[in-house]
C-alpha positions, -999 to 999 in steps of 0.1 A, spaced: 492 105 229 498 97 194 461 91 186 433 117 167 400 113 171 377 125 141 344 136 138 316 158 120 323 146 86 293 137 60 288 97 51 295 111 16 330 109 29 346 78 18 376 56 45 400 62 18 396 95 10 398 105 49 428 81 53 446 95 23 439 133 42 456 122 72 489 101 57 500 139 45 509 144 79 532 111 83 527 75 89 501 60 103 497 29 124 464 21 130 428 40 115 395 28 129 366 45 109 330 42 117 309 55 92 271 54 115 287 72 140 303 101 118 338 94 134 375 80 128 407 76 152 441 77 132 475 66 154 504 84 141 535 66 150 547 100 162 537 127 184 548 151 159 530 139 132 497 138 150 499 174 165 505 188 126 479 170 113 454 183 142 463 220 139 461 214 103 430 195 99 412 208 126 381 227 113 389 219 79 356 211 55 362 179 41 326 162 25 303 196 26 305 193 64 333 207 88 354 185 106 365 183 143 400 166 153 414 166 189 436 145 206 425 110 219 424 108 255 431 71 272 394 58 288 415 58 323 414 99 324 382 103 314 363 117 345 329 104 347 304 130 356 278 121 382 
């Protein structure tokens, strides 16, 4: 999985800013970020890419808050809990 998902950041932080945080690690194909809920997914075009920039960015403050970024996992492996 090439994808990140990002959360725990402030509104104060700004798409671009966040964006231009992640394209340090390598290129990115797609970013989705959604402001009300607090959260972003970046897909790297590689795997390597996206593990460096999760080690890195994981737990870093970015916007007075403290940021959480973990690999995507595909809706299909998600276990529902009952």
């Amino acid at each position: 999985c090439k994808q990140l998902w990002v959360g725990g950041f402030s509104p104060a932080v700004a798409r671009e800013d966040l964006e231009a945080e992640f394209w340090k690690f390598g290129k990115i194909e797609d970013f989705k970020f959604f402001v009300d809920r607090g959260t972003a997914c970046v897909e790297f075009l590689n795997l390597d890419a996206a593990a460096r920039a999760m080690k890195v960015m994981n737990g870093k403050r970015l916007g007075g808050g403290q940021i959480c970024v973990d690999f995507l996992r595909p809706q299909s492996t998600r276990r529902v809990m009952l």
